[in-house]
N, C-alpha and C positions, 0 to 999 in steps of 0.2 A: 583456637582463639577466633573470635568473630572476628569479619574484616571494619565494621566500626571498631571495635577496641583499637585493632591494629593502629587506622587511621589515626583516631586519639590519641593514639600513644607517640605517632608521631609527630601529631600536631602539636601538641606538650612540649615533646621537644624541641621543635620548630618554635614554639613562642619561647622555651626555657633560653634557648639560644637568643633571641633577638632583645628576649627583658637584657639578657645579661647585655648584650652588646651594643643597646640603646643608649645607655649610660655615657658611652666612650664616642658615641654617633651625638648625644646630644652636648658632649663637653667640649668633640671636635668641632662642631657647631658653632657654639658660644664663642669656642675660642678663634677660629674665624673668623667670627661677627667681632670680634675685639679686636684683633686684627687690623679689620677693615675699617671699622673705626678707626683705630692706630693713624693708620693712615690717612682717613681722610681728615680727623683733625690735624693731622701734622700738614696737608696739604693745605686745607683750610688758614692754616697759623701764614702758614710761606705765601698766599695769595693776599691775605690781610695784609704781611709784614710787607711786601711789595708796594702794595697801595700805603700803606701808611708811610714809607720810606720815599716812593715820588711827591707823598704829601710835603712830606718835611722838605724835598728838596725844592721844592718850587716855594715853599713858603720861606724858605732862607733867600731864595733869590729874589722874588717878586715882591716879597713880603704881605701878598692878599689876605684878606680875612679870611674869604673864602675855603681858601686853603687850607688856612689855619684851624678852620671849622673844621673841613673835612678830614683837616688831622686829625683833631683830636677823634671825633667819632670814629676815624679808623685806628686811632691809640687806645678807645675804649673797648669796641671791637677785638682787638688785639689781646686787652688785659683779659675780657671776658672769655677767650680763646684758652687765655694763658690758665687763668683758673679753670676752665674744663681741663685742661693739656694736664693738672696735676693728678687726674685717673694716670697718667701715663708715668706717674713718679714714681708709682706703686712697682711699677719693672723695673729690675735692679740695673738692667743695661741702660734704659732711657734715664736713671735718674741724673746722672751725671751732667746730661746734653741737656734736661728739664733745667736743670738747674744754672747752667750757662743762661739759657735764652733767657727764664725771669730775673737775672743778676742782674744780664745787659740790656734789659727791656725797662726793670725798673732802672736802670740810669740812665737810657737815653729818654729817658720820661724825665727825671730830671733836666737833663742836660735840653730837653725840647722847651723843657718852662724858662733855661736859662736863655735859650736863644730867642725866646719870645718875650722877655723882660728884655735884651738886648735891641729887636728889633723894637720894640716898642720904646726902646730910651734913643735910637737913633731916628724914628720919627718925632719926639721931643725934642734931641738934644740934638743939634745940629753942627754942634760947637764940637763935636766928640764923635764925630764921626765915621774918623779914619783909626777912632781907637776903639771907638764901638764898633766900627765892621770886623776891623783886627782880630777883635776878642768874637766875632761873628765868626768869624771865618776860622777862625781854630778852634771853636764850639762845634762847628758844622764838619769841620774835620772830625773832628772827638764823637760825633752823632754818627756820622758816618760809617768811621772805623767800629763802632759799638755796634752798626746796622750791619755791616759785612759780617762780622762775630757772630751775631744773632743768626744772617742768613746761613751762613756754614752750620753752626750747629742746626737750624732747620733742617736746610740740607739734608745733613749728617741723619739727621730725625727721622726724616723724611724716607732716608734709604733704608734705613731699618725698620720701620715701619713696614714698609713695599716687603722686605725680605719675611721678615715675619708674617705678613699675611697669607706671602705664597707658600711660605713652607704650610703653613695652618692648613690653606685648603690643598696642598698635596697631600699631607695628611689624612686630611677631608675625605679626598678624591681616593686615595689607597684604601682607607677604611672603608668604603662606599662600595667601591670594587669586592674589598674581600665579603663583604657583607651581601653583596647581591651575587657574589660566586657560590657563598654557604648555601644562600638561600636557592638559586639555581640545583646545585650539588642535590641537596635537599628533596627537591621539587622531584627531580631525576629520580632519584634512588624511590621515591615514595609514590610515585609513576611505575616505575619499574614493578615493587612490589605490590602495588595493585594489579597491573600486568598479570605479572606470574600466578597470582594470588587468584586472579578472576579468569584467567585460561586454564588453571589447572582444574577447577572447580566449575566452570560453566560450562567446558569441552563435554566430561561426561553427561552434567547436564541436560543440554544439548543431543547431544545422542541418545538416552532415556526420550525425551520430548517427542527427537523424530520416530523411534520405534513406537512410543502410543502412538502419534501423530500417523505412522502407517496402521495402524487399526491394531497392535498387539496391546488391548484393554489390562492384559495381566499380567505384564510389564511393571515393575514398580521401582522407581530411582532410591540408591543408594541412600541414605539419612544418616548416614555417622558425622557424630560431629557436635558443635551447637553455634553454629556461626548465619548466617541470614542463607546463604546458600544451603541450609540444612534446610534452615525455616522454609523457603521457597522447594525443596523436594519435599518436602510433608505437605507444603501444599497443594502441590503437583497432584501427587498421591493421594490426599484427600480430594482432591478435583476430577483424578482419574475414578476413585472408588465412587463418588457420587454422580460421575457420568453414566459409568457401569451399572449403579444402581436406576439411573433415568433411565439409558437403554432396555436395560430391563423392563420396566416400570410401562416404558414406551411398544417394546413388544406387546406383554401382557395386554396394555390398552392396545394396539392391535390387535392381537389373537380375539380380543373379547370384542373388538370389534367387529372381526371378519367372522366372532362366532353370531355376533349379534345380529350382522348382514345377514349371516346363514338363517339365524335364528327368524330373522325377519320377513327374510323369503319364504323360510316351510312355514309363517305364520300364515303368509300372504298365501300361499299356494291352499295352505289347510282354511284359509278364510274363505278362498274360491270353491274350494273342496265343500267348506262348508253351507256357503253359499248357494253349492249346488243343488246339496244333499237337503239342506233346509225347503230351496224353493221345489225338489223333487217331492219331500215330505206334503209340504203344501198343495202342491198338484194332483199326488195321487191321496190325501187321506179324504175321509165320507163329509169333515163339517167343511161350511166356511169360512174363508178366513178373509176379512178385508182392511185395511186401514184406511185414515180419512186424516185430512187437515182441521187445523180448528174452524177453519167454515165450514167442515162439511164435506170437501171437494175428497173427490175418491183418489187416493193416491195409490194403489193394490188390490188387489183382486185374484184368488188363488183359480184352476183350472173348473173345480166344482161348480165355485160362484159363474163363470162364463157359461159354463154348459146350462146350469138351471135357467139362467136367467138370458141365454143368447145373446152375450153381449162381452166384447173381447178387453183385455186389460188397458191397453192402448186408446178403446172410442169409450171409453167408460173415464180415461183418468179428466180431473176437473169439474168431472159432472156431480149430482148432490143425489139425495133421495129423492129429491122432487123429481125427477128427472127419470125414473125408475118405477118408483112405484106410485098408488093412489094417495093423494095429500094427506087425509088424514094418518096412512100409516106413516109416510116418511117421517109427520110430526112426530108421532112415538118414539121413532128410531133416533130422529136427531134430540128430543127429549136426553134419549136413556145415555144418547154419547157425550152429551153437557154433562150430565150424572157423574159418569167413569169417568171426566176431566177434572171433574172438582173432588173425586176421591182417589185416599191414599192408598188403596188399596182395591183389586179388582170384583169389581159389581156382576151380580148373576141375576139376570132375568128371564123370564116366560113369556116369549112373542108369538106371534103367531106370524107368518111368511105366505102370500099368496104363491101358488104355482099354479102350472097350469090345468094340475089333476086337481084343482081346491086347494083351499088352505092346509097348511103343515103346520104343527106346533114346533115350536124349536126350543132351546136352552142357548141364549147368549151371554158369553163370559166378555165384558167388556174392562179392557184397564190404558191406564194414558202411558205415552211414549214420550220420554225423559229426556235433555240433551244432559252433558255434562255438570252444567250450574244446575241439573233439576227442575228445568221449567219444561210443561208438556211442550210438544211441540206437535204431536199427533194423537191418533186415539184408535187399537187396533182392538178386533172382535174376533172372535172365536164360537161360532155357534153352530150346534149339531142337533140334528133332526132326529125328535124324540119319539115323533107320530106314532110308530109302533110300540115303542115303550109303553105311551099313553096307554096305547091300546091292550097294553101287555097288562098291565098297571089294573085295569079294570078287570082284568080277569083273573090276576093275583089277587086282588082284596074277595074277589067271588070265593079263590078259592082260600086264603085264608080266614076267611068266615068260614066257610066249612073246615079246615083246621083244627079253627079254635074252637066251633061245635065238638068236634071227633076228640081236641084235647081235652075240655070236660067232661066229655064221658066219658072218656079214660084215663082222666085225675076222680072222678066219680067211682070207677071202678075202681082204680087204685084204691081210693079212701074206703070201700066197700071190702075190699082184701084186708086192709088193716083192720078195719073194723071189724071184721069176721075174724083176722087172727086172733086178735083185743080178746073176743067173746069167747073163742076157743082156749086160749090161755086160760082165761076167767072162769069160763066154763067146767075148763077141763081140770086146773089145778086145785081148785078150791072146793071138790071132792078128793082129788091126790092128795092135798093137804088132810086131809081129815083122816084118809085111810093112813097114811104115813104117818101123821102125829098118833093117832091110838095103836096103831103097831107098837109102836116106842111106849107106848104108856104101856100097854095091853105084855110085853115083855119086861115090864119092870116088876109086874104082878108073880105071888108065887103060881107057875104054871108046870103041868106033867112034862113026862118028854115029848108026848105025842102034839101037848096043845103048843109046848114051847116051837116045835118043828115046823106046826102050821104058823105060826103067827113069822117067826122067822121065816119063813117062804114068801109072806104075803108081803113083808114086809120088803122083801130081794126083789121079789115081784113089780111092786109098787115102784122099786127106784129104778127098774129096766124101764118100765114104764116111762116115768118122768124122766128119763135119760133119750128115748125114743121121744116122747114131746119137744125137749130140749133141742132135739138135733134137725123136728121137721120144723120147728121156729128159727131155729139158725138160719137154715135153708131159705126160708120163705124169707128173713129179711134180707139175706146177700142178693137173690131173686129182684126183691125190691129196691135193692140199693139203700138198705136201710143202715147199712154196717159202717160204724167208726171208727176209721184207728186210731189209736192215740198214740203220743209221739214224747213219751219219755225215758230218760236216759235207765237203763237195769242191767244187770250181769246174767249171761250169757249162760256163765256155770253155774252161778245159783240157780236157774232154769232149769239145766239140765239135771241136775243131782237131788234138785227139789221134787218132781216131776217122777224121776226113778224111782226116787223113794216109797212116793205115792202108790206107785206100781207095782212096790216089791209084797207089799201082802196080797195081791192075785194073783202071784208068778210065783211066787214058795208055796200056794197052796194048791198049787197042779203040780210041783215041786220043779220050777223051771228056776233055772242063772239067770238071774237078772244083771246086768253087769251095765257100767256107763264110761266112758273114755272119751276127757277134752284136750282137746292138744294145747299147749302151753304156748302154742301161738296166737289163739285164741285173744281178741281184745278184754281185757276187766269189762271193760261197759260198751253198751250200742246204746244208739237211739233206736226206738221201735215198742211196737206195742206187748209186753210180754205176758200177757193174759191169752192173746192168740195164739202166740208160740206156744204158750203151754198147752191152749185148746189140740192144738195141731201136734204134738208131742204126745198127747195124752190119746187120740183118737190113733195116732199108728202107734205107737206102745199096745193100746189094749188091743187093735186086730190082730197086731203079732202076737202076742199073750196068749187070746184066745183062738187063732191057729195053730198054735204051736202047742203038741203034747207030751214030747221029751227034747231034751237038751238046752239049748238057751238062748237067747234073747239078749243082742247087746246095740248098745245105744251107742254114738259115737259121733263126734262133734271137731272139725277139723279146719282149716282156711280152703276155699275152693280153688282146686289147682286149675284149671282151666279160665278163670276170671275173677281178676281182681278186683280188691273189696267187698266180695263175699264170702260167706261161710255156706259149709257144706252138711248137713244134716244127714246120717243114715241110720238105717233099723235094718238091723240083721235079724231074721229069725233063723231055727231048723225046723219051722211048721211043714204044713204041707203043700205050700208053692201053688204057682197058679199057672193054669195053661198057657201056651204060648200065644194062641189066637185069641183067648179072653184078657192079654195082659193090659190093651189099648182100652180095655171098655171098663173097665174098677172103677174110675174115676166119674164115670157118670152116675147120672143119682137114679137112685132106687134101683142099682144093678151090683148083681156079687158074681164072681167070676161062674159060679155054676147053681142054677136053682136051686138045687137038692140043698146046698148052703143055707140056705135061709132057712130050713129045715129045721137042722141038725141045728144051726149055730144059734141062728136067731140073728136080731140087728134089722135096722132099718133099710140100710145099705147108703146112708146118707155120709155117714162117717167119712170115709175116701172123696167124697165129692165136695163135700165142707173143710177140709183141708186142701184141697185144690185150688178152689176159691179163694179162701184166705189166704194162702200162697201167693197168688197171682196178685192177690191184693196191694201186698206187703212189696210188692216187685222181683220177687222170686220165680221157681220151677219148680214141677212136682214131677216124679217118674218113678219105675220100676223094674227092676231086674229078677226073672224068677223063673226057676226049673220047679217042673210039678214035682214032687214028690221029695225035692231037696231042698225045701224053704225058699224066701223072698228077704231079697235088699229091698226100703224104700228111701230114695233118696228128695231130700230136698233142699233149696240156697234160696238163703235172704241177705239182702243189703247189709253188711257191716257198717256202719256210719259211728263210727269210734265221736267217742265222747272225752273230755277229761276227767282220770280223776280226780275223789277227794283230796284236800288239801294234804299238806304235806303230815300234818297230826294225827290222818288216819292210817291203822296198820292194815295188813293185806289180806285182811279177813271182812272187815267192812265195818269194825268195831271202832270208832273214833277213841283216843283215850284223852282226848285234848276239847274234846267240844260241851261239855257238860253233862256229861252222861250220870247220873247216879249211883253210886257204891251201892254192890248189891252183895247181900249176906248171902251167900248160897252155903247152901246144908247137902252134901254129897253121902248117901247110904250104899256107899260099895262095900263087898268083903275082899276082892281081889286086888293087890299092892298094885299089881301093874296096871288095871285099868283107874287106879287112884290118880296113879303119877303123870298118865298122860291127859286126864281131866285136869291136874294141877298145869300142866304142859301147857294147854288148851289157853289155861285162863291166867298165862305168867303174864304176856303185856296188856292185862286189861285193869282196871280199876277196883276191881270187884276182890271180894273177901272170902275165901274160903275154910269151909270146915270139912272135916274128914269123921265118918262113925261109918263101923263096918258090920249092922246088921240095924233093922227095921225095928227090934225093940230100944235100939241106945238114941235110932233117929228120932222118934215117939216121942222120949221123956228128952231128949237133947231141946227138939220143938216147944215143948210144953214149959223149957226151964228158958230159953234165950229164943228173942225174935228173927224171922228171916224170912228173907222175900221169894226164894224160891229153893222149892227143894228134887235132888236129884236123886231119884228114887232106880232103884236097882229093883226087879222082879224077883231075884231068884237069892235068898237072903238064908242063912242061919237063923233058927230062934224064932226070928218073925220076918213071913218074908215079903217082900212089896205090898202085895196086896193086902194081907193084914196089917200090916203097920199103916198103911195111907186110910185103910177104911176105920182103924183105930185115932188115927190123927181128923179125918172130917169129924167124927162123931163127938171128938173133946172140943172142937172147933165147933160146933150147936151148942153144945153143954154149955158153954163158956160164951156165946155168944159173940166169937170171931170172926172178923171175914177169912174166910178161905185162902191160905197161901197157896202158890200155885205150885203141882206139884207135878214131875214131868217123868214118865216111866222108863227105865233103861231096858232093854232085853235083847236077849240073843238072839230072840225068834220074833215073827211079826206077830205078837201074843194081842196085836189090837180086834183082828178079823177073828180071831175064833175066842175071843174074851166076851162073858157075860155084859150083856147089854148094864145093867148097875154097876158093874165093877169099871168098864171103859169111864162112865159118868165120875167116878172119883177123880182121876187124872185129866190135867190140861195139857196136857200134848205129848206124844209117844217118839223115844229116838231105836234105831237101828240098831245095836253094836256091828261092823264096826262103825265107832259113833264119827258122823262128819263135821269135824270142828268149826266149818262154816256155817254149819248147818245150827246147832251147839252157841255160837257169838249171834246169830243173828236173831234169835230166839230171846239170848241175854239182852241182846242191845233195843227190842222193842219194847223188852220188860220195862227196862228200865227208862226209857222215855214215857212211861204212861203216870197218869197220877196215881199215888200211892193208896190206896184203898181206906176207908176209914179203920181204925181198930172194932171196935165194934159195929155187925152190920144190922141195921134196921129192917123192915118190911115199907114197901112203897105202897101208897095210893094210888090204884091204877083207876083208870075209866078206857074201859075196852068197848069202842064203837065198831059195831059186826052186826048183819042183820041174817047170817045164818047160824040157825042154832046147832050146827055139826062143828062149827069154828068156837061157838060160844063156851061149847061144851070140852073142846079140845084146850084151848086157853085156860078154861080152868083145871084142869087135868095137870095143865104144863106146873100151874104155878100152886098145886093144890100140897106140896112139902113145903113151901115156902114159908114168910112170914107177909108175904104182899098180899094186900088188901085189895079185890075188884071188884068195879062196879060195870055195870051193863048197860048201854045203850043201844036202841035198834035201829037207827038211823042216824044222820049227820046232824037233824033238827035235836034230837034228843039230845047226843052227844054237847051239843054248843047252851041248851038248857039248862044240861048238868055242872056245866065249867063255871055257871054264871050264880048258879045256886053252891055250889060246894067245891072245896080247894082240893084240887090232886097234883101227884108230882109226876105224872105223865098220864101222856094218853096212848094208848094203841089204838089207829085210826083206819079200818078198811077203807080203802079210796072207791069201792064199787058199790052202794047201798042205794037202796029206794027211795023216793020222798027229796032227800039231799046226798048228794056224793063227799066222800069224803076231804076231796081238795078244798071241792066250796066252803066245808064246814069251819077246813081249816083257815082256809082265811076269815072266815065272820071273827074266829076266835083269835086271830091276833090285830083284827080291826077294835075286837073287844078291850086286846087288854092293850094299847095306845090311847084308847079315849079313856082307858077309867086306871091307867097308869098302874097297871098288873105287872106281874114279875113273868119273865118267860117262860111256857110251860112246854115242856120237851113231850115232843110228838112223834110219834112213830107209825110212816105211813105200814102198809100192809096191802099188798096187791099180789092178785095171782096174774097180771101181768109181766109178759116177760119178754118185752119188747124193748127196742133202740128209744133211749129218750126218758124213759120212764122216771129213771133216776132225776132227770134235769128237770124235769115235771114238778116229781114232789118236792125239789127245793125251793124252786119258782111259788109253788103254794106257802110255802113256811116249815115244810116239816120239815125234824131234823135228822131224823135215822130212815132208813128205807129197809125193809123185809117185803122178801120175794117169795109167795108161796108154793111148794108144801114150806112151811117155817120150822125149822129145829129145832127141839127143847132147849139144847145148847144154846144155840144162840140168839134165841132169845132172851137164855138167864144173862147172857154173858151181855149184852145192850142194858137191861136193867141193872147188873150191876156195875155197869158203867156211870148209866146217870146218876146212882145209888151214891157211887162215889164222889160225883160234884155238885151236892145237892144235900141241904140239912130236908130228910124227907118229912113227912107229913104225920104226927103220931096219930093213929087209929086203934081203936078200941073194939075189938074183935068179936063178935057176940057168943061164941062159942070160947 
């Protein structure tokens, strides 16, 4: 219990006691005070009655007025006594003696009137004298005897009054006592227990205080309880934890004080340090360095400045430029430092400085010196002696004038090298093209076996040839820096499997294994150029091939164990290896490990040195491992730069079935179940619709009865086998006036390389058995992004611009089965005459003719059809260049399609029936 409550509690009682005993304190009081009263009117009455009783007796003897006055006023007096004196009737012991004194007061009140009619008839009656005094005198008796009455019961009054007053205030007096003994008692006891109350509880107190008070901070007083002594240890305790925490508080800001000291002094000691190292800077570097006030006056001067100019830091400070040098320079000087004061940033000029060898040019960096608030206060320079430079300066531009002479004539020569490659291309191709397009024409003819064998020679001939062209224009552009990579996302394994394939009809027909192996760690896609890679795949594929004359040949594509984020590329042959001293020299150009090689084999020897190149390009290695007589590894690594793939819609063949791809009818002519089920296999998550006929007559008349957009032709058929049935199916496809479905050959054997030149012509593109179902979707899925062919095909309008007539003659050659109509122009003038005078739906445009070339021509002609609001006429460049750029060239002109020549029947039909397809063509009426 708190010790106020306590207090309370007994101050409560202490008032509950004194309400109670007030009562009997204030009625002991009153009744004292009545008492006293008592008394004193009873004494009052007895001092009256005295004086009124010697009144009356001197007025009975003397008979004065005076007297008689004074009676009565002390008989009224007395009466007015008497009726207060009746308060005292009310006590049952005074009434008795009240009642005597007013009996005998009111009769000697009488009996005073009687003696005062007697006295007043014995001053009248003189005659009656001794019988008025008589009756006087036993009147005055009778007054008298009533006045003694009167006095005794006073008296009597009187004593009892006295008595009762005293007992009242003994009374009084004992109540007063006990009441200031309780209230003592009281005081004591409540003393007491504050005492005990406040030593039981301040003792400990008190000792908790002294032990913090001797420095024990983690000390904490006792808190049980909830009384003010609680309250005051929680405050304690709260006092002590927030001392603790100031001590704290108080180190801390010490420590960070004395680390700040610290900090202050190695600031101070590294400002001297620095100071030193600065003004050492200053003393030993070549410019110099000086400050000035804003008059002028030199305030600094580094060791340089003294030596140039003889004159020390100390007898130089105050002084100005005037003082130094000749008037007009100093004017410049103090010029340029007004400058650097009024700018916010530091000023660079070109002075020139007398010494005593002549003037020096210099380079002055001037900037102003800040205080605090940002106003200058100084203005410091920095100037370094350039003289030599100058002088440098003039004999660098001497010699970058000759430079930039020696760089023209060797961008001259450059452009003279392109230029001569341009003309050799040009040159050279645009007879290639002639002899390789009439080959193909020239074996399309019925020929013996003899004439068949020459023209087939001439025609293997011709593409060694332009193969050996091809590889020394590679060369000459990597030479020149002419090569671009491009940098698009492609699969890795389509690369390699694409590539093999390629390969495998020159490897079965020496009868080598050709085999390819990717490892499954392999990324789906890179970024990188994969036309290179394929260049570079394709040039060690064929030298393995073509060294190697039994066993096989395998390709093999792996992550590089030795450095990550590459892949590893290798070609194993079991050819005939290369010596061990010629293994470091293959790589360079126009070199084969042993002369006699170029012999025997043939080849530029550019091949190994143009995949090196390209290698290094690409940021890869090229090398080789090789025992003579036991074959050759070549190995090579290129950057993996993984890409993401397609969305999540695409399957893992590369065939989307979610992005729009077109339902495609394919028409399947196998006879064997089980290579049916795995073509069905092939194409279960794809879009597309298949049919099933199991020989070349039922595919025929299947074709001929329902439509379909590509059909998969089996070679080797019952009844009627591939080849009869596809050459039966083009034939009803003329007859009827069809475009051509595309039809795609299966076989066991690479039946494309030893197949008649017309019989390859029927079929668009040849697969392996075993068939590569990537290989298989990706074929489908370009199908099927292309625009659908019209149902029936027309003949186009051509206008062929060509000014040799070996080209003129071979273009029509190309298109002389056809239904396309050509016309001929010999130059670009002609060409852009003919456009203006008659509509065609394309043009074939050599870009190399006389008179006008054909870029130029082709811009006149779409300047022509903007002003005269002609419809776009699809243009097809035609160059036997075959150089970097070319492509970007003829788009920049306007064409639209680009052929490289020698040009391929193929594909040339196959651009015409491209346009053929987005284009309502031109009808033309045929003279024959």
């Amino acid at each position: 219990m708190r010790v106020t409550s306590q207090l309370n509690a007994i101050v409560v009682v202490t008032i509950a006691i004194i309400v109670v005993l007030v009562p009997f304190l204030i009625w002991s009081f009153n009744a004292a005070n009545d008492a006293n009263d008592e008394f004193q009117l009873a004494h009052k009455i007895q001092s009256i009655f005295f004086d009124r009783t010697s009144s009356s007796d001197r007025y009975a003897h003397d008979h004065e007025e005076l007297t008689r006055m004074r009676w009565n006023e002390s008989n009224q007096a007395f009466m007015q006594i008497l009726d207060q004196a009746k308060l005292l009737y009310q006590i049952p012991e005074n009434q008795e003696i009240i009642s005597s004194i007013l009996l005998n007061a009111e009769y000697s009140v009488v009996q005073f009137e009687r003696l005062t009619r007697i006295i007043e008839k014995i001053k009248t009656d003189s005659l009656n004298y001794e019988i008025h005094n008589e009756y006087l005198q036993r009147l005055s008796s009778q007054l008298l005897l009533r006045s003694a009455t009167i006095h005794d019961a006073i008296m009597q009054l009187q004593d009892r009054t006295a008595k009762r007053m005293n007992h009242t205030y003994l009374r009084l007096a004992v109540l007063v006592i006990l009441l200031t003994t309780l209230l003592t008692t009281l005081t004591i006891l409540v003393l007491l227990r504050l005492v005990r109350l406040i030593s039981r509880r301040l003792i400990p107190l008190h000792d908790s205080t002294r032990i913090i008070a001797d420095g024990d901070l983690t000390h904490r007083i006792q808190s049980g309880g909830a009384d003010e002594f609680t309250d005051l240890a929680r405050s304690i305790n709260a006092m002590t934890d927030t001392l603790v925490l100031e001590i704290d508080a108080r180190r801390k800001l010490e420590k960070l004080a004395q680390k700040h000291n610290e900090e202050l002094q190695d600031a101070h000691r590294e400002l001297q340090i620095s100071e030193a190292r600065l003004r050492s800077i200053l003393d030993n570097t070549s410019a110099l360095v000086f400050m000035k006030d804003l008059r002028g006056r030199y305030l600094f001067i580094n060791r340089k400045h003294e030596e140039l100019f003889h004159v020390t830091n100390l007898a130089l400070a105050g002084k100005t430029d005037f003082d130094i040098f000749p008037p007009e320079q100093a004017a410049i000087f103090q010029a340029n430092d007004r400058l650097a004061l009024a700018s916010a940033t530091p000023i660079q000029t070109d002075e020139i400085v007398p010494h005593d060898d002549g003037p020096h040019f210099y380079i002055f960096i001037r900037f102003p010196l800040r205080d605090v608030d940002g106003n200058p206060y100084a203005v410091c320079a920095i100037a370094t002696d350039i003289t030599e430079r100058k002088r440098g300066e003039e004999i660098l531009r001497e010699n970058e004038n000759r430079l930039r002479e020696a760089k023209e004539q060797a961008e001259k020569a450059a452009q003279a090298k392109s230029d001569f490659l341009a003309a050799m291309s040009h040159e050279i191709r645009t007879p290639m093209n002639v002899v390789l397009g009439m080959s193909e024409i020239l074996l399309e003819t019925d020929l013996d076996e003899a004439q068949r064998h020459f023209a087939q020679t001439m025609y293997h001939s011709g593409k060694s040839l332009l193969g050996i062209i091809n590889d020394i224009l590679d060369f000459s552009r990597i030479e020149a820096g002419r090569i671009a990579l491009v940098e698009v996302p492609f699969s890795l394994h389509r690369v390699m499997h694409e590539t093999v394939q390629s390969m495998r009809v020159v490897a079965e027909k020496k009868g080598l294994t050709l085999s390819v192996h990717v490892d499954p760690g392999i990324p789906e896609m890179i970024l990188g150029d994969h036309g290179k890679v394929r260049q570079i795949l394709v040039n060690l594929l064929g030298n393995a091939i073509k060294f190697t004359h039994h066993g096989h040949v395998e390709a093999t594509l792996t992550l590089s164990p030795q450095k990550a984020g590459m892949v590893l590329f290798q070609i194993v042959d079991t050819g005939i290896g290369i010596a061990k001293a010629q293994v470091h020299d293959i790589f360079e150009q126009f070199i084969q490990a042993d002369a006699s090689i170029t012999r025997r084999y043939g080849g530029s020897g550019l091949g190994l040195a143009i995949s090196k190149r390209l290698v290094e390009l690409m940021g890869g290695e090229i090398w080789v491992e090789s025992r003579q007589g036991h074959g050759s590894t070549f190995f090579f690594t290129l950057p993996a730069r993984c890409v993401e793939m397609p969305a999540s819609g695409s399957n893992p063949d590369g065939l989307s079935t979610h992005d729009g791809t077109r339902t495609l009818r394919i028409l399947l002519a196998e006879e064997q179940i089980m290579n049916q089920k795995v073509i069905k296999g092939f194409l279960n998550n794809t879009p597309h619709h298949l049919v099933m006929v199991t020989d070349g007559m039922e595919a025929a008349g299947r074709l001929q009865a329902e439509p379909f957009d590509v059909v998969l032709m089996d070679l080797q058929m019952p009844n009627l086998d591939g080849y009869a049935a596809t050459h039966r199916i083009r034939a009803w496809e003329r007859e009827m006036r069809r475009a051509p479905v595309p039809i795609v050959a299966l076989s066991s054997h690479t039946e494309e390389a030893s197949m008649q030149h017309g019989q390859k012509e029927a079929f668009d593109a040849f697969l392996t058995k075993p068939i590569d179902k990537k290989t298989l979707l990706d074929f489908l899925h370009r199908l099927a992004h292309q625009t659908p062919p019209p149902s029936v095909a027309r003949g186009l309008h051509i206008l062929l611009a060509e000014d040799t007539i070996e080209n003129q003659l071979l273009i029509k050659a190309y298109l002389m089965k056809t239904d396309h109509a050509l016309v001929i122009a010999n130059d670009g003038m002609e060409a852009i005459s003919q456009v203006r005078k008659e509509r065609f739906d394309v043009v074939i445009m050599d870009v190399q003719m006389p008179r006008m070339d054909g870029y130029t021509a082709t811009r006149h002609i779409r300047q022509w059809e903007q002003e005269h609001g002609s419809s776009h006429l699809p243009i097809i460049a035609l160059t036997a260049h075959a150089i970097e750029g070319e492509v970007e060239r003829s788009q920049d002109a306007g064409c639209d399609f680009y052929l490289s020549k020698p040009i391929k029947k193929r594909t040339l039909l196959d651009v015409l029936q491209q346009i053929a397809a987005s284009i309502a063509p031109v009808v033309v009426h045929h003279a024959n």
